[in-house]
C-alpha positions in Angstrom: 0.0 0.0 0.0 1.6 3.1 -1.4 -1.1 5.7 -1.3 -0.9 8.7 1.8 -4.4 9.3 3.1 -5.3 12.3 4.6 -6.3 13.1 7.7 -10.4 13.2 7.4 -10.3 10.1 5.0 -8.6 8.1 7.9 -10.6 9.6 10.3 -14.0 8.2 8.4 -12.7 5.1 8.2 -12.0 5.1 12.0 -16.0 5.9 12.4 -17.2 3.3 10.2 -14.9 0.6 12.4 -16.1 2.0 15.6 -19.9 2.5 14.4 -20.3 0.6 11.4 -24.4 0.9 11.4 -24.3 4.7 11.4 -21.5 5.3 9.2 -21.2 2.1 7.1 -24.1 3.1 4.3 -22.9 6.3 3.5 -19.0 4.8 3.6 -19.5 2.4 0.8 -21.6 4.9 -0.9 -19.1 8.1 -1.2 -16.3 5.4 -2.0 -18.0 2.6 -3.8 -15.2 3.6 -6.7 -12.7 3.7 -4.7 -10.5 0.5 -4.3 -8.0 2.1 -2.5 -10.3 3.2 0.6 -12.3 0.3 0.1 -9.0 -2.0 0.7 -7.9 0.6 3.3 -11.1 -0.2 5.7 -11.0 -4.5 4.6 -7.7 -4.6 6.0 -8.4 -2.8 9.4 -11.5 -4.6 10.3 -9.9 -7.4 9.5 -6.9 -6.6 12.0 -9.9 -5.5 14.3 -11.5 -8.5 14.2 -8.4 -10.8 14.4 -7.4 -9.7 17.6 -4.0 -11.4 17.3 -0.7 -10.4 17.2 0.7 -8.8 13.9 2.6 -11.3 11.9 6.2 -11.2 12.0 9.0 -12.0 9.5 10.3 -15.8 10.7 14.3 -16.3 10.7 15.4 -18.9 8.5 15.3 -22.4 10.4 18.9 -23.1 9.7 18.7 -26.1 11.2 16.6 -27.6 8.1 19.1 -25.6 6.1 22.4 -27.5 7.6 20.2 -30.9 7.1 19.1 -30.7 3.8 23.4 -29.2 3.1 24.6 -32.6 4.4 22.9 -34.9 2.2 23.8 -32.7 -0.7 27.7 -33.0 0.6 27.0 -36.7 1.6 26.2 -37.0 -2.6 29.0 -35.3 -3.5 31.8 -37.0 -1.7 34.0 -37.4 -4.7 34.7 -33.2 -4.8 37.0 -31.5 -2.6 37.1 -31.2 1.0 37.8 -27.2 0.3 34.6 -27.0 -2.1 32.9 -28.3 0.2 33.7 -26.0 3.1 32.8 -23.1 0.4 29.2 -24.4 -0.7 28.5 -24.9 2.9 29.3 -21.6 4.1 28.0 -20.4 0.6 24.7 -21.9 1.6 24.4 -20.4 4.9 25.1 -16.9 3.6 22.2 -17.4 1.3 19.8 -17.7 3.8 21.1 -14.7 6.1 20.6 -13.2 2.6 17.4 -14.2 1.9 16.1 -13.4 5.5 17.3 -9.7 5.2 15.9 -9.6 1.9 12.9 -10.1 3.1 12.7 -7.5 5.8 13.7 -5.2 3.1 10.9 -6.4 1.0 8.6 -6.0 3.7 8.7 -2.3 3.4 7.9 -2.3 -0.1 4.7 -2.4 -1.7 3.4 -5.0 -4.0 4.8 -3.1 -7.0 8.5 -2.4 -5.7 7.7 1.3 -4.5 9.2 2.5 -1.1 6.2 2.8 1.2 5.4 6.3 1.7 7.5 8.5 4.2 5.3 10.0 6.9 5.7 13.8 7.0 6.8 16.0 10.2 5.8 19.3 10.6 7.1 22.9 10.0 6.3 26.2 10.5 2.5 27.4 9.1 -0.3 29.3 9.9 -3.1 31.2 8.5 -3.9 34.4 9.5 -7.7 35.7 9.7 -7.8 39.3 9.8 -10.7 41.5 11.3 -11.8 42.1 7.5 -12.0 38.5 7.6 -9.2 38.0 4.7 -7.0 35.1 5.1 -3.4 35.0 4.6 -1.5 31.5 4.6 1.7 32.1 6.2 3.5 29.3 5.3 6.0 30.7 2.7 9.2 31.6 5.2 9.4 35.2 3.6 9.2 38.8 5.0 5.9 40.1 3.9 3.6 43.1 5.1 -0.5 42.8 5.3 -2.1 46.3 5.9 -5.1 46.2 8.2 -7.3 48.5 9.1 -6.7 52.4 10.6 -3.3 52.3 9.5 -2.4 49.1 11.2 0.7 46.6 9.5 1.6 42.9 10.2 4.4 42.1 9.7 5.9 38.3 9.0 9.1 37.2 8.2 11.6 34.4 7.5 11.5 33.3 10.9 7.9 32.3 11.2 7.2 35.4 13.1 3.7 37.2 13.0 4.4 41.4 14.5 2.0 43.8 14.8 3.0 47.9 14.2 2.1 50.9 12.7 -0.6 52.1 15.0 -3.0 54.7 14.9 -3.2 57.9 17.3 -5.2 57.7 20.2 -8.3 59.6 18.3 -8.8 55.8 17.3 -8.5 53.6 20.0 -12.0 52.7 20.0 -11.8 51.8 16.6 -9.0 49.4 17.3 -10.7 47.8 20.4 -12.9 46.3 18.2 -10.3 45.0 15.6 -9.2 41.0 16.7 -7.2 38.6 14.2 -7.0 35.2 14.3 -4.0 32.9 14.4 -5.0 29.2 13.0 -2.1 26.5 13.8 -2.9 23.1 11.1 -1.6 19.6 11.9 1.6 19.4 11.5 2.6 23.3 12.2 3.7 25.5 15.0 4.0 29.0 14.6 4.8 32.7 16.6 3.3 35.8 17.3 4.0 38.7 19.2 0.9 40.8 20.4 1.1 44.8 20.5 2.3 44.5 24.0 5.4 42.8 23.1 4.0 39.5 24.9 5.6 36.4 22.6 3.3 33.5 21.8 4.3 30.1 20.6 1.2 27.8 19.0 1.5 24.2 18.4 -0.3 22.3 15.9 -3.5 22.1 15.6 -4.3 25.6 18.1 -5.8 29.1 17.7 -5.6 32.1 19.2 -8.0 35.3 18.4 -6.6 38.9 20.4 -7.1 42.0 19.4 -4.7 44.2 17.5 -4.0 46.2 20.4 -4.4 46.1 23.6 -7.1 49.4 24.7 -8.5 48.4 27.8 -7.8 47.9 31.3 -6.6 44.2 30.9 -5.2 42.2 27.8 -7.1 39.9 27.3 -6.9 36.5 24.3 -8.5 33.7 23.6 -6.6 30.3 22.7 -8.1 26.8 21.6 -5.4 23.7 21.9 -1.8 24.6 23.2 0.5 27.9 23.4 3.7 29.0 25.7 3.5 32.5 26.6 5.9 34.7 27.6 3.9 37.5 29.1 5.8 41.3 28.7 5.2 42.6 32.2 2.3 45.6 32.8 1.3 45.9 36.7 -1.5 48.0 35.3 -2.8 46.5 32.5 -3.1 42.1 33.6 -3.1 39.7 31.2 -5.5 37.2 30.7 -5.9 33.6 28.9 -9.2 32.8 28.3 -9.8 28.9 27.3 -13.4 26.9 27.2 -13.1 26.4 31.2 -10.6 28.7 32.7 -9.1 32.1 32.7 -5.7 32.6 33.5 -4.5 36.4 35.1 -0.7 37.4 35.1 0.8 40.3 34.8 4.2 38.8 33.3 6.0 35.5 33.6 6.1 32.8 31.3 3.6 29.3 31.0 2.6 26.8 28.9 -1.3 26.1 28.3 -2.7 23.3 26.7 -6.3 23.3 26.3 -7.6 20.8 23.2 -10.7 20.1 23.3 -11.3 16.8 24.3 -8.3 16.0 26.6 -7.5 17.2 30.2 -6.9 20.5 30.5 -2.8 21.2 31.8 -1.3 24.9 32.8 2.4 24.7 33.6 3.9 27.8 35.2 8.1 28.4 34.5 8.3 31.7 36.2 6.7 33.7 37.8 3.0 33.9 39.3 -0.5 33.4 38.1 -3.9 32.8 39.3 -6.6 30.6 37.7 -10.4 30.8 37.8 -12.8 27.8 36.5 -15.8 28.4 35.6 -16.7 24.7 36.9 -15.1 25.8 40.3 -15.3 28.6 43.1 -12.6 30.7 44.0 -9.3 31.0 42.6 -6.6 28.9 42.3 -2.3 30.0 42.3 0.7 28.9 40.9 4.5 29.2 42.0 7.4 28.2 39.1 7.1 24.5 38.7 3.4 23.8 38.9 1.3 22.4 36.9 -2.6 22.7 37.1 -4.6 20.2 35.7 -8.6 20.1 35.0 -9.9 16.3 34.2 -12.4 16.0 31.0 -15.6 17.2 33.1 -14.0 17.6 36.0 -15.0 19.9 38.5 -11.8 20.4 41.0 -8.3 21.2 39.5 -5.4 19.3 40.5 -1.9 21.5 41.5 1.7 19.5 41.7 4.9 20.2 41.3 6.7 19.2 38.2 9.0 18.6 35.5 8.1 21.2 33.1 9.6 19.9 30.2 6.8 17.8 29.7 4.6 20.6 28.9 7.2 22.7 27.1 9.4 20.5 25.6 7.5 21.6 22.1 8.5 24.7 22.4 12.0 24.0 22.3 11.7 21.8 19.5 11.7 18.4 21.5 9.4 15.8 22.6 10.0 14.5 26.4 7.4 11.8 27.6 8.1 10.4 31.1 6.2 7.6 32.3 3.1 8.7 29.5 0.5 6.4 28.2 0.9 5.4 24.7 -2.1 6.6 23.7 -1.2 10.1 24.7 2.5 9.8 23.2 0.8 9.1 19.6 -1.8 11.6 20.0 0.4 14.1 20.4 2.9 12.8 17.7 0.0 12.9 15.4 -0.4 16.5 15.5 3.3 16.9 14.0 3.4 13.9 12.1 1.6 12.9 9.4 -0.3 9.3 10.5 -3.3 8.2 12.2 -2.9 5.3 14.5 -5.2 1.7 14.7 -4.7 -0.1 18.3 -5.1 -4.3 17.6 -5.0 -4.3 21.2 -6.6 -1.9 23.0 -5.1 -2.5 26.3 -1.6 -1.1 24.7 -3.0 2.4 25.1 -2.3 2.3 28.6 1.7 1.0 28.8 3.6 4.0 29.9 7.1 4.8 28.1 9.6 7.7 28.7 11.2 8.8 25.7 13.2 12.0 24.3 12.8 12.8 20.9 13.8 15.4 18.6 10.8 16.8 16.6 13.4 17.0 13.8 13.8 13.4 13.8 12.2 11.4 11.1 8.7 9.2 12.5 10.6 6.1 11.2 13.1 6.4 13.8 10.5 7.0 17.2 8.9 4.0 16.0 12.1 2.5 16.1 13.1 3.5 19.7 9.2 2.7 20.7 9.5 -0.9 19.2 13.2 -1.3 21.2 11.0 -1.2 24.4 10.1 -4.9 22.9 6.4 -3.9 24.3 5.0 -3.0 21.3 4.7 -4.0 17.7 4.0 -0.8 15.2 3.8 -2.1 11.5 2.8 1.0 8.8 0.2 0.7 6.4 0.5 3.7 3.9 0.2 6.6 6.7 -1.7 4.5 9.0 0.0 3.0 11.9 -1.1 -0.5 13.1 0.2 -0.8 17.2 -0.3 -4.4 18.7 1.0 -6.0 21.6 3.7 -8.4 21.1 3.2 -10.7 23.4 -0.6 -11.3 22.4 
């Protein structure tokens, strides 16, 4: 299987497996033409259905091998002793050979092609302006996008998005009323820097909308999925995070928020101070450097511990650091940077824990290398979709 899928063609696949009477009909309807998809979905179910333990490549028995070498030699007595020695050793060679071949041929397709390589992310955004025009910034060149009352972004060839150019104060209220809208895609990360100076980082598959400059009393954004902030410091004008349950108030440090919907809500503080409020919660809740405040998926009490904080903001630095995770969460959030989708065989894999390091330079080939090491897992690729089973099922 050659063919890279994308992301929502995997994903309806993963539907009709998991609901196959309310997704099936209109399945095999959109893609009755398509053999591709069609083979795609038989051989998941039928890995789904199996239960079992991927199949692995057997070593040559070279047992049989050495048996079936003798009775050649036992017929061949008249020839040298030294010929002998050769085909024997010739013999054995071929079968190390063949076995190796074979591993090599497993990660070709039926028709000789090299199985497609998954893609790792890079920097790209798109940026909605308060006109509502959209600008892809995924080029890596200095440009300049005029806004409104006289306002200019600016991006350059270091995936930076900077606001300037301002109007006089005659039109401040005209500017409180002017947001944008940073969009993060799978496989992308991307900065800003607000009006204020305060630097954002987004990771894949986030958003943040915040006005073009800061007029009120407090500054104040809104982010869906993860950013690291590094606040610029105002004792008169606080800062505040606003996510889908919790507000977060500085007035300038630096944290990480990660805040996708679906998953458990994390806010790791590296310096500094801030103060949470929930809106599932009363009263308010503060960090010191080193905490990490965490909100389970309808929760309604948040958790503070202390931490490792590269954990939460090893992204930021380019890196992946997983200590003690559960799969499940490792892959979910390689996902967003790599191009794959992931089938479990065996559900109950989703719970091992690994600890791993990983640059988010480094080719998925190679993680799935280090993850398979662990002799834990089995992870065998099937165009961009990854098939993890349990080895020892």
């Amino acid at each position: 299987m050659k063919k890279s899928y994308n992301h929502d063609q995997l994903e309806e696949v993963f539907q009709v497996l998991k609901n196959p009477q309310k997704y099936g009909s209109n399945f095999f309807q959109k893609y009755e033409s398509s053999q591709q998809m069609l083979d795609l979905y038989k051989e998941l179910r039928q890995y789904k259905e199996s239960g079992q333990k991927l199949e692995q490549i057997d070593a040559p028995n070279i047992g049989l091998e050495w048996q079936k070498l003798n009775y050649k030699l036992k017929e061949q007595q008249r020839r040298k002793r030294g010929w002998m020695i050769a085909a024997s050793v010739a013999v054995l060679l071929s079968c190390a050979f063949i076995f190796q071949f074979d591993k090599i041929v497993g990660r070709l397709d039926q028709d000789g092609n090299q199985l497609v390589q998954i893609e790792k992310g890079n920097s790209k955004a798109l940026l909605i302006t308060s006109g509502g025009n959209e600008y892809r910034l995924d080029e890596g060149i200095n440009k300049i996008i005029s806004e409104k009352e006289g306002v200019q972004i600016h991006t350059d060839s270091n995936h930076v998005v900077q606001y300037a150019g301002f109007a006089g104060k005659s039109n401040e209220s005209k500017l409180a009323d002017m947001y944008n809208t940073l969009k993060v895609p799978r496989l992308g990360e991307y900065q800003l820097v607000l009006s204020d100076g305060t630097k954002v980082w987004l990771n894949s598959e986030s958003e943040l909308r915040y006005p073009v400059k800061f007029t009120g009393e407090t500054r104040e954004v809104e982010l869906l999925g993860e950013a690291y902030f590094d606040v610029e410091k105002n004792p008169d004008k606080p800062f505040l995070v606003k996510t889908k349950s919790t507000t977060t108030r500085v007035l300038g440090t630096e944290f990480n928020v990660s805040a996708y919907p679906s998953e458990e809500l994390n806010i790791t503080l590296v310096e500094g101070s801030i103060v949470l409020n929930s809106k599932q919660i009363s009263g308010k809740v503060q960090l010191i450097p080193g905490d990490n405040a965490n909100l389970k998926i309808g929760g309604d009490k948040i958790y503070v511990s202390q931490v490792d904080v590269r954990k939460y903001t090893a992204w930021r630095d380019g890196y992946f650091y997983f200590e003690k995770e559960r799969l499940e969460d490792i892959l979910t959030k390689l996902e967003r940077w790599y191009d794959f989708k992931v089938f479990y065989q065996n559900p109950a894999v989703k719970d091992y824990t690994f600890r791993m390091r990983a640059d988010r330079n480094e080719d998925f080939a190679e993680i799935v290398r280090r993850l398979e090491q662990t002799g834990r897992i089995s992870m065998k690729l099937k165009g961009n979709v990854i098939v993890v089973s349990d080895v020892n099922r």
